[in-house]
C-alpha positions in Angstrom: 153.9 33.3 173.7 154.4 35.1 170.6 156.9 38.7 170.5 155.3 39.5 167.6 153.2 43.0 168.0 149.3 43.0 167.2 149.0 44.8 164.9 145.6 44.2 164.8 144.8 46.3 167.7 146.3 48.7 166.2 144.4 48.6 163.0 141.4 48.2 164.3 141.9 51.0 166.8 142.5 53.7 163.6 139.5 52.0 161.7 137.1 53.1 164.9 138.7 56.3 164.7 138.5 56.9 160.9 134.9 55.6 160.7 134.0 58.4 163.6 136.2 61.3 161.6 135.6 60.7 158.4 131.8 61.3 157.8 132.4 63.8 160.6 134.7 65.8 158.2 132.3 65.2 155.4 129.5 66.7 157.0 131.6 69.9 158.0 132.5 70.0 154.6 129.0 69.7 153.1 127.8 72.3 155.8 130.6 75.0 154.4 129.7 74.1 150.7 126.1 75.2 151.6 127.0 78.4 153.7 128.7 79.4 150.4 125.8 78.4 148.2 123.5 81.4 146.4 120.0 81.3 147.3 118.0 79.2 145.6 117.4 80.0 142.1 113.9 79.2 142.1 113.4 82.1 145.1 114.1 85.3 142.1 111.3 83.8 140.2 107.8 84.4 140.3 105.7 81.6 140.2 103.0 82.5 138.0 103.7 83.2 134.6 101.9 83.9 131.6 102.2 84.7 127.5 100.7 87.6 127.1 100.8 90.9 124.5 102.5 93.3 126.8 100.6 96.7 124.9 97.3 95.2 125.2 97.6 93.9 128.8 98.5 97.5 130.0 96.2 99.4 127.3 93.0 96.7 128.5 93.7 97.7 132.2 93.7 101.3 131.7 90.8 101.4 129.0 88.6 101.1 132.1 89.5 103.8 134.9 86.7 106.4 134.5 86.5 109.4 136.2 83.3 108.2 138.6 85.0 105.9 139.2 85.5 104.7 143.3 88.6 105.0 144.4 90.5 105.2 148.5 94.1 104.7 148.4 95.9 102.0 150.6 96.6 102.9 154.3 99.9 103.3 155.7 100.6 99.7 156.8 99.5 98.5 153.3 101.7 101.1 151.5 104.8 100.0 153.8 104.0 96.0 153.0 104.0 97.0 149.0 107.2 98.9 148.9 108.6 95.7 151.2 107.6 93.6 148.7 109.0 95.6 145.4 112.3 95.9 147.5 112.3 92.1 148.2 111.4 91.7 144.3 113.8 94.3 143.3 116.4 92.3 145.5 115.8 89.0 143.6 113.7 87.5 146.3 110.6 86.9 144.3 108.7 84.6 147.1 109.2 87.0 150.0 107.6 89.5 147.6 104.8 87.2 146.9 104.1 86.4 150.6 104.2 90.1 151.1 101.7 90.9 148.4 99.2 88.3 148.8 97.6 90.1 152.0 97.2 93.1 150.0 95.1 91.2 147.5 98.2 92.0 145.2 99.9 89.2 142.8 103.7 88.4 141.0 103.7 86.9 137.4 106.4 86.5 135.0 105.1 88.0 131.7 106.8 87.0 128.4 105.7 89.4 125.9 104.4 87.2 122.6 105.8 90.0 120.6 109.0 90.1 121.2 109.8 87.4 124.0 111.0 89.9 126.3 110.2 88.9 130.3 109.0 91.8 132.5 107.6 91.0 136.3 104.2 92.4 136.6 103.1 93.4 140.3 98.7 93.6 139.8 95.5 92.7 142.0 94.9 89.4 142.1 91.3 90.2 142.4 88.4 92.5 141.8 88.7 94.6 145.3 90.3 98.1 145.8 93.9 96.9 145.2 92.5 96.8 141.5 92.6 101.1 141.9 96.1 100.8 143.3 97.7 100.4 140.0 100.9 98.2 138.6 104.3 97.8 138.2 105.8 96.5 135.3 110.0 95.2 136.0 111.8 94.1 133.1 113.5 91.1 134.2 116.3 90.2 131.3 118.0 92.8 133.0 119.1 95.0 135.7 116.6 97.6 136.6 118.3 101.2 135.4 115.3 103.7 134.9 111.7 103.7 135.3 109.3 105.4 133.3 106.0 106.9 135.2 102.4 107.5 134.2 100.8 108.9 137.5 97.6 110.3 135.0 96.5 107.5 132.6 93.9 108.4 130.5 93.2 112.0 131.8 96.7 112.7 130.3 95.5 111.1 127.5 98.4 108.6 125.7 100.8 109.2 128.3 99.9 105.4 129.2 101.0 104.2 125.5 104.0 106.3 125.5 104.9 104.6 129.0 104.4 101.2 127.5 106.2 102.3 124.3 109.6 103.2 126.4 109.5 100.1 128.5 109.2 97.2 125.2 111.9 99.4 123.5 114.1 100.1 125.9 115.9 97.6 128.2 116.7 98.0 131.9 113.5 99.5 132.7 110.1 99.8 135.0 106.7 101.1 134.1 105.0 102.4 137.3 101.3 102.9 136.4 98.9 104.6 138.5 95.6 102.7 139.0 93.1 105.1 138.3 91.7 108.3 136.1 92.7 111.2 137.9 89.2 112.5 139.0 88.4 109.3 140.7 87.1 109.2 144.3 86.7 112.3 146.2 88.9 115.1 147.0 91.8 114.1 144.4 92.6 111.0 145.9 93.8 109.4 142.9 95.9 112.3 141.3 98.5 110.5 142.7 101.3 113.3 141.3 100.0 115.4 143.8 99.6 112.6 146.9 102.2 110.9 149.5 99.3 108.5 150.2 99.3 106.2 147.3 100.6 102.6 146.3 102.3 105.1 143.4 104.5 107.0 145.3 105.7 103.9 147.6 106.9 102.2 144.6 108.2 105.2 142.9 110.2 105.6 146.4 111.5 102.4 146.9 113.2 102.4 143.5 114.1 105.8 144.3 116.2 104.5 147.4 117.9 102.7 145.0 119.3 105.3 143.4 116.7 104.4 140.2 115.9 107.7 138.1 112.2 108.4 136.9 110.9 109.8 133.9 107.2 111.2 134.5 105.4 111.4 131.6 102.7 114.1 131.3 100.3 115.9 128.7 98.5 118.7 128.1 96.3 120.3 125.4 96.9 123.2 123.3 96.1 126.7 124.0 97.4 130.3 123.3 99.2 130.3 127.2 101.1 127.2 126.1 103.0 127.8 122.8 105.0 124.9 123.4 105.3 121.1 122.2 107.4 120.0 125.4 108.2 121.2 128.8 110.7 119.5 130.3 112.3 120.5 134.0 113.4 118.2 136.7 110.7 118.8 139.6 111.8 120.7 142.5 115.6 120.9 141.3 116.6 124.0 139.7 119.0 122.9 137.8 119.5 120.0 135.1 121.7 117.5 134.8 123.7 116.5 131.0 121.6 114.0 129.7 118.1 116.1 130.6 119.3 118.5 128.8 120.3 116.9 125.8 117.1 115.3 125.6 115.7 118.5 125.4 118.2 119.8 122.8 117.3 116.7 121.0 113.3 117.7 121.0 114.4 121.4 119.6 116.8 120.0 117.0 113.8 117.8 115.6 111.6 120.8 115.4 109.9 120.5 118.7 109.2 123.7 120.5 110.9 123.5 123.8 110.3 125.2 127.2 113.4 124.5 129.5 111.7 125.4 133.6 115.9 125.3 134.5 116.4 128.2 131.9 113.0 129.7 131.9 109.4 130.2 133.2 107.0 127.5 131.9 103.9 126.4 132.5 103.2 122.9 133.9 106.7 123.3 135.6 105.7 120.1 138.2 107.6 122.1 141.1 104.9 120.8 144.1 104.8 116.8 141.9 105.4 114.8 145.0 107.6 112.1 143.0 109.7 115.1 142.1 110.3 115.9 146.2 110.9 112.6 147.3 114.0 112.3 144.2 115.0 115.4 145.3 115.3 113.8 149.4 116.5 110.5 148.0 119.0 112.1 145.5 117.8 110.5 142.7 117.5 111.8 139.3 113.6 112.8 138.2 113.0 114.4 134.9 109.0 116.1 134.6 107.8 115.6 130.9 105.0 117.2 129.7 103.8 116.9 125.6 101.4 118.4 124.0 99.1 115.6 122.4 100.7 115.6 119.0 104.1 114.9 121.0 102.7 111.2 122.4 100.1 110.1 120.3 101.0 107.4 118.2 99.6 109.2 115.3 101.1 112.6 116.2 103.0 114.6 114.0 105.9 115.0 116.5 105.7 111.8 118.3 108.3 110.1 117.1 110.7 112.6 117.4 109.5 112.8 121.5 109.9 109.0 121.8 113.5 109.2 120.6 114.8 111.7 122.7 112.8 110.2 125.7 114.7 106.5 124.6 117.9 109.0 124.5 117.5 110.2 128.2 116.9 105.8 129.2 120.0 104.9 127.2 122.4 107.5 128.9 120.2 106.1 132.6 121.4 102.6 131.7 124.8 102.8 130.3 125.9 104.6 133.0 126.8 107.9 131.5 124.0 110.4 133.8 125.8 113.2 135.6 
């Protein structure tokens, strides 16, 4: 009989154990890799996407709202599933914003603009029912998401749509939120949408505004004798203005524009009951009430140039960081 220990027993005894631990440990370890793992890349991206001309696609939408038009606005489980969805879009989760749209007969494409190969994420109807008098939302997606420009009267303020598309291709970190029909559309003014909590409009416009995003509401109005002014410019149901507001406005006067400051003064077309403007005040976010005179926002006016600079003056102070 041999003294010799077996060391066989033993080795094999360790190889059973290592062969149980081992791919145990592995798997732990692949389990803790994937707890720390970002969401899936693919989940911030829209799954549609098209080339399109960014100008047109807006300008061909809004080239048909008519004031005859039909219009009822979405109900209040519809409006809470669309401001849902632009939170889960605004959050980078692009399928849960798609899943929550699609009921509403509401889509999610990646745009790349054929112009200048910027991406923005459009938010439209998907088909031809009421959603289609709901209007859009427009996200540019190359970066973070620091103002928003608003257009709650295309057409009826005539230009005020171009000017809105004009500030989001220029400027980067912005939103266009577009209202979905002409003013006088439907009964009752249903679709002045300035002037109504119940609207696809105002969700979106809140739900950035919980986010502490600032709007810009683009306006216009026609001359007359009681309006001897090319801008008036106040900040909604705030009484006071904040640095960059008012050098906007001291930008207008200083390029000849005649100014009417509602923080300093009585104007007309102040915006003090505009519902956007109430609901920035509630979610202290900043809201600046623009309204120009036609030569101010036309693209052949004789002051609109000088308007679109110190409205892309306002955006660049929103996304550098530097609003008080």
């Amino acid at each position: 009989m041999s003294l010799t220990p077996d060391h066989r027993i033993v080795i094999t005894g360790w190889s059973r154990l290592l062969r149980i631990f081992i791919p145990v440990g592995l798997l732990l370890v692949l389990v803790g890799c994937q707890a720390d793992t970002p969401p899936n890349s693919e989940d911030s991206v829209p799954r549609a996407r098209e080339l399109v001309d960014l100008r047109s696609r807006v300008l061909g939408y809004t080239a048909e709202f008519r004031a005859d038009s039909p219009y009822r606005p979405p109900g209040k489980a519809q409006r809470a599933r669309l401001a849902k969805a632009v939170g889960s879009l605004l959050s980078g989760d692009a399928q849960d914003a798609e899943r929550q749209l699609a009921p509403l007969g509401l889509g999610l494409t990646r745009l790349t603009d054929t112009d200048s190969g910027r991406r923005y994420d459009e938010i439209a109807a998907t088909g031809g029912g009421e959603s289609t008098r709901w209007g859009r939302l427009y996200l540019n997606a190359d970066s973070t998401v620091r103002w928003n420009a608003q257009v709650p009267h295309p057409v009826s303020d005539r230009d005020t749509e171009a000017l809105g598309v004009r500030l989001l291709e220029q400027n980067p970190g912005g939103a266009l939120v577009l209202a979905g029909a002409h003013r006088r559309a439907g009964e009752d003014g249903a679709a002045d949408v300035a002037h109504r909590e119940d609207s696809a409009f105002q969700a979106i416009v809140v739900e950035l505004q919980k986010r502490g995003v600032p709007g810009v509401q683009l306006h216009g109005f026609s001359d007359s004798s009681d309006r001897p002014y090319d801008a008036v410019v106040s900040t909604g149901a705030v009484e006071t203005a904040p640095a960059e507001v008012v050098a906007m406005a001291d930008r207008m006067d200083d390029d000849g524009l005649r100014v009417c400051r509602a923080w300093n003064a009585r104007c007309p077309l102040e915006g003090r009951a505009n519902v956007q403007g109430r609901s920035a005040e509630r979610e202290h976010a900043g809201f600046v009430h623009v309204e120009l005179a036609r030569h101010a926002r036309a693209d052949d006016g004789r002051d609109a140039e000088e308007a679109a600079d110190a409205l892309a003056g306002l955006v660049a102070a929103w996304t550098s960081g530097s609003s008080s």
